[in-house]
C-alpha positions as CSV (number, residue, x, y, z in Angstrom):
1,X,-7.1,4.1,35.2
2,X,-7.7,0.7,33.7
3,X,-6.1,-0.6,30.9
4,X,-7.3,-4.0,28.8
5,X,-4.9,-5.6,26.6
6,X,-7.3,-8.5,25.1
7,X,-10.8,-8.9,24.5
8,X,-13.0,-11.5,24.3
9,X,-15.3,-12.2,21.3
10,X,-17.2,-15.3,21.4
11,X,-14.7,-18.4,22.5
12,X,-12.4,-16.1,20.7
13,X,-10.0,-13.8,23.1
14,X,-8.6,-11.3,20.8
15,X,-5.2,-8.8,21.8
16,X,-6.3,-5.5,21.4
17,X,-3.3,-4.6,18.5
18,X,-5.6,-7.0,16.4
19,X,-8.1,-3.7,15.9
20,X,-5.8,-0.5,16.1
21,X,-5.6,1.3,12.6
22,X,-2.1,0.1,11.1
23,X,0.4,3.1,11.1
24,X,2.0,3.7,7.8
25,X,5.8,3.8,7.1
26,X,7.0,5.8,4.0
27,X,8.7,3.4,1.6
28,X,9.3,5.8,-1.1
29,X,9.4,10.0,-1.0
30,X,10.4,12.2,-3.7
31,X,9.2,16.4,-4.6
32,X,6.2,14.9,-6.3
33,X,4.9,11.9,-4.2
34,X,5.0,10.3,-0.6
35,X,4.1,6.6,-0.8
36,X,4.1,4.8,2.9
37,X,2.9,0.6,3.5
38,X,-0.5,0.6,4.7
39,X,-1.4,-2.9,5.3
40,X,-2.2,-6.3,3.4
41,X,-6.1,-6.7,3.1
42,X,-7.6,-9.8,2.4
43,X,-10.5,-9.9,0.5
44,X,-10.1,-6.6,-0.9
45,X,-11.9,-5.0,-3.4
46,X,-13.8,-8.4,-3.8
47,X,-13.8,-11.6,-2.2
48,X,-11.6,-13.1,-5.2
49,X,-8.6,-10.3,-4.1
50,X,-6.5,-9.6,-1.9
51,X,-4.4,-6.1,-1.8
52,X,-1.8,-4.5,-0.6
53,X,-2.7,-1.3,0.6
54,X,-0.7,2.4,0.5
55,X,-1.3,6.0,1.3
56,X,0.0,8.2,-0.9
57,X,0.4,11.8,-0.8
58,X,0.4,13.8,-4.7
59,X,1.9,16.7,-3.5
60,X,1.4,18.4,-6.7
61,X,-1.2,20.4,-7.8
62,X,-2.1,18.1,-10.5
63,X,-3.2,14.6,-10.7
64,X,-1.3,11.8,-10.7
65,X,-1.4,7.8,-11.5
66,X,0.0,5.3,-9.9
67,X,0.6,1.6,-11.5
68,X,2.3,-1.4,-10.0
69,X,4.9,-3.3,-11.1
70,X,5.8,-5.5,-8.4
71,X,5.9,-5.8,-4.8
72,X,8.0,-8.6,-2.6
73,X,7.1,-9.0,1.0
74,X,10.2,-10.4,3.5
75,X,12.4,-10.7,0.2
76,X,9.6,-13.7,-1.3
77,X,8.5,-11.9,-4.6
78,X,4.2,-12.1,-4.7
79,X,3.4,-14.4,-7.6
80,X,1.0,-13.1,-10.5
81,X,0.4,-9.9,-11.9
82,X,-1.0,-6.9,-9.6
83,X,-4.1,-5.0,-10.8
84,X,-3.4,-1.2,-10.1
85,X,-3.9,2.0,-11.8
86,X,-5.2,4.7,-9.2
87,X,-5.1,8.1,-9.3
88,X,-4.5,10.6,-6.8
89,X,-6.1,13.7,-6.7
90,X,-3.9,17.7,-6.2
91,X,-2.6,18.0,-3.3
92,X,-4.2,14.8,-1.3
93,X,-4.0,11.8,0.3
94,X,-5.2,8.6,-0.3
95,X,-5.1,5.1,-0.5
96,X,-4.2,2.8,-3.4
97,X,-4.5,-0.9,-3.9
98,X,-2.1,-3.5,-5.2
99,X,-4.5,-6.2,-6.3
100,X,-4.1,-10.2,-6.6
101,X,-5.7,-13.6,-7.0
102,X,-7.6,-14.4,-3.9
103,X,-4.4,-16.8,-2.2
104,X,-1.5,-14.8,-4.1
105,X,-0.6,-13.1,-0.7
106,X,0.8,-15.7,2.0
107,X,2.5,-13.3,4.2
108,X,-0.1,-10.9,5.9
109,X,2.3,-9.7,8.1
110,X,5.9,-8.8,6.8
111,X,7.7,-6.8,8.3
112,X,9.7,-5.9,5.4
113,X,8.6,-4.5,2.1
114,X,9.9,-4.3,-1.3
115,X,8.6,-2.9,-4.9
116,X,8.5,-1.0,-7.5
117,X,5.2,1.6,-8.6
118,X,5.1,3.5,-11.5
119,X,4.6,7.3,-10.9
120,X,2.7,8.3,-13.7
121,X,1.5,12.2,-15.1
122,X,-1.0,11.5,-17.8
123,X,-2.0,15.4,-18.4
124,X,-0.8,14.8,-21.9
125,X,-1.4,18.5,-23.0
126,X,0.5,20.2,-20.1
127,X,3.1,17.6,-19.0
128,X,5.0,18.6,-15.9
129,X,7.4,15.0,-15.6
130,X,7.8,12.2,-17.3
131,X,6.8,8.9,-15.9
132,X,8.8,7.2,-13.0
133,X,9.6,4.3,-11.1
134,X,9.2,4.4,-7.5
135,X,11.4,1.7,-6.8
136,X,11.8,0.7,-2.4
137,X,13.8,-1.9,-1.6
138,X,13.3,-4.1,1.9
139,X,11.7,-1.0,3.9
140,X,10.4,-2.1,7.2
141,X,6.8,-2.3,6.6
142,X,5.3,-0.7,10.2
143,X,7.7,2.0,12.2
């Protein structure tokens, strides 16, 4: 069996961990929600953002809204204002985006993570909670 820890790309020799799929951590898990760190994406949803990405599970069977407040990576608070409001779906998974200026995001690769999202149930004619703060504070970023 032969196993390759680098590949070459050009002039460019690349270590393998630079393509495996991140593996989330939950940062925040509650009866209604699990929210894990994804991974910081540059470029993300258009060239002039860059995001930071989470999975989150709605574990209810109702949708579900999550906003951003604000997120500090390694303890150094991301300057400006995200752009997130993204709903989840009953009883799914997927992933939501923290958005800021192209630039905002210095640290692509923090090993700790720290913020606050707002769990949110907008079904205004049958509420089941009222809104929330998912609040995680320094949670290593990758197990």
């Amino acid at each position: 069996k032969i196993k390759f820890s680098s590949v070459k790309i050009g002039n460019k020799t690349h270590k393998l961990s630079e393509f495996q799929e991140p593996v989330p951590n939950t940062v925040y898990e509650d009866s209604n929600v699990k929210i894990e760190y994804y991974d910081i994406i540059k470029g993300y949803p258009y060239d002039w953002y860059d995001s930071v990405c989470f999975t989150v599970t709605n574990k209810r069977d109702f949708q579900i809204t999550i906003q951003c407040d604000s997120i500090a990576l390694d303890g150094v608070q991301i300057d400006g204002d995200p752009s997130m409001s993204d709903e989840i779906s009953p009883k799914s998974t997927g992933k939501i985006y923290a958005s800021y200026d192209e630039g905002s995001i210095t640290n692509i690769n923090p090993s700790k993570i720290s913020g606050n999202l707002r769990v949110i149930d907008f079904n205004y004619d049958n509420k089941h909670f009222d809104s929330y703060d998912a609040t995680f504070v320094n949670v290593k970023t990758h197990k």
